[in-house]
ZATIMAR-522883 format. One record per residue (C-alpha): residue number from 0; x, y, z; chain. Coordinates in steps of 0.2 Angstrom, whole numbers. Example, Ala and Ser with C-alpha at 12.3 -4.5 7.8 and 13.67 -1.06 7.14 Angstrom:
k	u	v	w	c
0	62	-22	39	A
1	68	-5	36	A
//
This chain:
k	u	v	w	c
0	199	21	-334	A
1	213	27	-340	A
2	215	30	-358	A
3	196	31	-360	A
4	183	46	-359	A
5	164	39	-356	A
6	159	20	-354	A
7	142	13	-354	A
8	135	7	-335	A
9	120	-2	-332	A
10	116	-7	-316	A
11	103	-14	-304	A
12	99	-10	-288	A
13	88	-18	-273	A
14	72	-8	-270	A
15	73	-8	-250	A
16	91	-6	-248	A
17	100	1	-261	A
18	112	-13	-260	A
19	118	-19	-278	A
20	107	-34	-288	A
21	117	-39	-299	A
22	136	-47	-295	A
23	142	-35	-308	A
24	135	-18	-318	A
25	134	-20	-337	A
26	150	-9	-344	A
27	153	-8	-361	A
28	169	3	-369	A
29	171	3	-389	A
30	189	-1	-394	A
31	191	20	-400	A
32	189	25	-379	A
33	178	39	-386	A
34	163	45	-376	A
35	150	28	-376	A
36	135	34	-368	A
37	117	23	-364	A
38	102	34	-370	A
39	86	25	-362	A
40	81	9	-356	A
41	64	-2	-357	A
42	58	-18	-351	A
43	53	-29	-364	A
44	44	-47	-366	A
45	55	-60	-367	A
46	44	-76	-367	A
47	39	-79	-349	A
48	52	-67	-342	A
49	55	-48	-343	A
50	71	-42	-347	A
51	78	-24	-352	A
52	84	-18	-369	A
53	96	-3	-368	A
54	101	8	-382	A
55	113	23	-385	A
56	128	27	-392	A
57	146	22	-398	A
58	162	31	-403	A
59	167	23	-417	A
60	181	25	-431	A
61	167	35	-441	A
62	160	44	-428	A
63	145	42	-418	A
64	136	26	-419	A
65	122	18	-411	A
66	120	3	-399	A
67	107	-9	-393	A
68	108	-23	-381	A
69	98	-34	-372	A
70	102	-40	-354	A
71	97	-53	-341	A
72	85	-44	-329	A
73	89	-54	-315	A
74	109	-55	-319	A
75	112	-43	-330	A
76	121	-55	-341	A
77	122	-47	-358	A
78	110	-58	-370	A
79	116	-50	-387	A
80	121	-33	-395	A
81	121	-25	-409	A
82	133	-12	-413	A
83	127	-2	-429	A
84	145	8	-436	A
85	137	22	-445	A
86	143	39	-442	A
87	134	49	-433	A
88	122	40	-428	A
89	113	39	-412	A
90	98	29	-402	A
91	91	42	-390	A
92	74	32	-386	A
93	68	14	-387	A
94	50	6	-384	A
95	44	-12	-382	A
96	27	-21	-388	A
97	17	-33	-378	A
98	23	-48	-389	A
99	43	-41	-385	A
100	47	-33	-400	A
101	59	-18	-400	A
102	60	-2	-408	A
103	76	10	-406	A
104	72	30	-412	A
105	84	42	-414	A
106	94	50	-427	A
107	107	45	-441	A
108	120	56	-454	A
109	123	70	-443	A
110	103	73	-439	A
111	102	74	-457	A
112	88	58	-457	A
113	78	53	-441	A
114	82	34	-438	A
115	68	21	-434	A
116	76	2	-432	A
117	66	-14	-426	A
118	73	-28	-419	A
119	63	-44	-413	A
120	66	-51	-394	A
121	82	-64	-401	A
122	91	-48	-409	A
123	87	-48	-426	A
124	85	-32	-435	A
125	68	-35	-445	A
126	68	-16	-451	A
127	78	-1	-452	A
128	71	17	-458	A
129	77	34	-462	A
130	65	48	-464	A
131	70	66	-469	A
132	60	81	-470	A
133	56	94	-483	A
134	71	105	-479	A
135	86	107	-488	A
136	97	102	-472	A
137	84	89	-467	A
138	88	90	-448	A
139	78	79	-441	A
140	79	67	-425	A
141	65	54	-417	A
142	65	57	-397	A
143	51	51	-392	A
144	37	37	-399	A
145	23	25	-391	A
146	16	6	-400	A
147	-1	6	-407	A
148	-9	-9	-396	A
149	-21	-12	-408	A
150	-10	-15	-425	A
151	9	-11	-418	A
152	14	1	-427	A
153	26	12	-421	A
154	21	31	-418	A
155	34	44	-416	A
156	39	63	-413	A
157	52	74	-414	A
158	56	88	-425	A
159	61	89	-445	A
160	65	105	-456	A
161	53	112	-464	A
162	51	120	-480	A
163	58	136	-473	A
164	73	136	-461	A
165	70	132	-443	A
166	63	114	-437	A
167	45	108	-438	A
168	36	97	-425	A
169	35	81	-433	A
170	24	63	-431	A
171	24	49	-441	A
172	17	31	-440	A
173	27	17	-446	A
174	19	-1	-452	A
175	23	-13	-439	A
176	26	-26	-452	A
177	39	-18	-463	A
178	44	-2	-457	A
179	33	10	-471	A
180	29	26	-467	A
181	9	26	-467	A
182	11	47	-463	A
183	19	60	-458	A
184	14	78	-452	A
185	24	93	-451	A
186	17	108	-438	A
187	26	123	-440	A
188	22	139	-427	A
189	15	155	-434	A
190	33	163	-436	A
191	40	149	-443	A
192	54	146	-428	A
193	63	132	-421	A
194	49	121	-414	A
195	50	103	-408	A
196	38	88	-403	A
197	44	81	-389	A
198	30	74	-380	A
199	18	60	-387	A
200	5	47	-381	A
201	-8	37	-390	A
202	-26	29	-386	A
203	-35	18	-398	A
204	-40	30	-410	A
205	-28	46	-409	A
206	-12	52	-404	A
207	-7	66	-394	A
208	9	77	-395	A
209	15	92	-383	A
210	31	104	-387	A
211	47	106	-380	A
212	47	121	-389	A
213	36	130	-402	A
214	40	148	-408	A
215	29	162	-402	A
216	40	175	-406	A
217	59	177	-411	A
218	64	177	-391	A
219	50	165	-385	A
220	41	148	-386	A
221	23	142	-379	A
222	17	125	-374	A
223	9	117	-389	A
224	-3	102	-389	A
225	-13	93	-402	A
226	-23	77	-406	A
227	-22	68	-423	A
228	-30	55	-433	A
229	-20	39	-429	A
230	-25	32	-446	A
231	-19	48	-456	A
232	-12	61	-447	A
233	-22	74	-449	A
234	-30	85	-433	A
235	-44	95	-440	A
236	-61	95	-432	A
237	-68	83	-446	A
238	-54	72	-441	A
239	-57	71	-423	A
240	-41	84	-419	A
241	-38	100	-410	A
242	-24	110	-405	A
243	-22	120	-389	A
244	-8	134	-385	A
245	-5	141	-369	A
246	8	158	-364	A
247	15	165	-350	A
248	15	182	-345	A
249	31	186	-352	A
250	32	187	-371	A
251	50	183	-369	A
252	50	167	-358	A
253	51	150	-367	A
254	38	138	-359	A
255	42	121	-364	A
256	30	106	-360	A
257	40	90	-354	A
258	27	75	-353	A
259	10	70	-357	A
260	-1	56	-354	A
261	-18	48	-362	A
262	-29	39	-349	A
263	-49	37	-356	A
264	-47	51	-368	A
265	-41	63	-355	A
266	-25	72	-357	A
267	-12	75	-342	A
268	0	86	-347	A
269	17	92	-334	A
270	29	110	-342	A
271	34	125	-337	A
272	27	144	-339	A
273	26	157	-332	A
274	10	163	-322	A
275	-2	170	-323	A
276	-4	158	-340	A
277	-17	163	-354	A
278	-25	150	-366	A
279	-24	153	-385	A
280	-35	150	-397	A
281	-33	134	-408	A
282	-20	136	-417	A
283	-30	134	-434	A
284	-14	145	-443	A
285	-1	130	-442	A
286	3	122	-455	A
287	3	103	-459	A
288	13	94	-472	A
289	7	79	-479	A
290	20	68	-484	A
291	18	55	-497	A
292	27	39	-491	A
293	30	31	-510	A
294	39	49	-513	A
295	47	53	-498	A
296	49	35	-488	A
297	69	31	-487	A
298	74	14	-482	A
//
């Protein structure tokens, strides 16, 4: 329209036709006409029913801010919303539990804090957590998470800065209850590059993680996986864990895993590289901070 740059749009459509299901598609513009832009979508639990929960981003009068609503699934009436003003800040992800609870992911003050915010089915914000690493800039985003059937926690990756100066694959588990950080694990690649976690599934006892890039050499990434300890993080032998790298045959091609999945302990995993592929060893020279939650945990 005109005055406005990007608006939000939401719609249904009818599997055998293509036809519209809904009368109207969910559109949203914030009163600034910035750039408002939906991230992800999830079903969620919502008694008998199943509706969706969208989340994203806002332009507001302090930047970027982030959004959440939840819409009728068979009208796409909006149920509620809730618009959090904060600059820059953004919901890149959102995940749904068996009894319809809601966690947004994402990132909040410029990527300087990685963002974790629950909501319960009506819209009430039960918890909101921010979560930095060790780095002086603290860049650090939540892209991607899975609930913990058993205890539903939350379990998430994405990347933090390190100690030195490029980012660090990082998971965390939060208490489903309150929003505390049980742990956090930083993996850093051997040359201390920009690496990222983008990948992530769990079963009952560990969680898994793939890269969307982990540094190899100063022109190049590999694909990266690991298994950790669900209860503390940790991926060592004596802990159940392992980690696995693979390369191309070009030392200056960035392979990149994109998704994983868990199913009876066995891991699919989709990426790119370039062939013929060679196996590395276990990756026993990355590096894993341990994070104490009563010292590091931000609320």
């Amino acid at each position: 329209m005109t005055g406005q740059q990007l608006n939000w749009y939401v719609m249904k459509l009818n599997g055998s036709n293509g036809s519209n299901g809904w009368a109207g598609a969910h559109t949203y513009n914030h009163t600034q006409n910035g750039n408002d832009e939906p991230r992800a979508l999830s079903f969620v639990q919502d008694g008998a029913a199943r509706n969706i929960v969208v989340v994203g981003q806002i332009t507001t009068t302090l930047g970027n801010g982030g959004r959440v609503v939840k819409l009728n699934a068979s009208t796409g009436a909006l149920m509620w919303q809730s618009n959090q003003e904060s600059a820059f800040q953004e919901y890149s992800n959102v995940f749904t539990s068996a009894d319809g609870d809601i966690f947004a992911v994402g990132y909040t003050n410029g990527f300087n804090g990685a963002l974790a915010t629950k909501y319960n089915v009506g819209g009430t914000q039960v918890w909101s957590v921010t979560s930095v690493g060790p780095g002086a800039a603290s860049f650090t985003n939540w892209g991607n998470g899975r609930i913990d059937a058993a205890s539903g926690d939350l379990i998430v990756s994405g990347l933090a800065q390190g100690s030195g100066n490029n980012n660090d694959i990082a998971v965390a588990r939060f208490r489903d209850t309150d929003g505390v950080r049980l742990w956090q694990t930083l993996i850093n690649s051997p040359i201390n590059g920009s690496d990222n976690g983008n990948a992530i599934d769990v079963d009952t006892t560990h969680a898994y993680i793939g890269t969307g890039s982990y540094a190899s050499a100063a022109s190049a990434t590999d694909i990266f996986l690991a298994r950790l300890n669900l209860s503390n993080g940790l991926y060592d032998a004596g802990n159940g864990g392992w980690t696995a790298t693979f390369t191309g045959d070009d030392a200056t091609t960035f392979e990149s895993l994109s998704n994983l999945r868990v199913v009876g302990g066995t891991v699919y995993a989709a990426g790119s590289t370039r062939f013929p592929y060679a196996r590395g060893p276990h990756a026993d020279h990355v590096e894993v901070e341990r994070r104490d939650r009563r010292r590091d945990q931000s609320d």
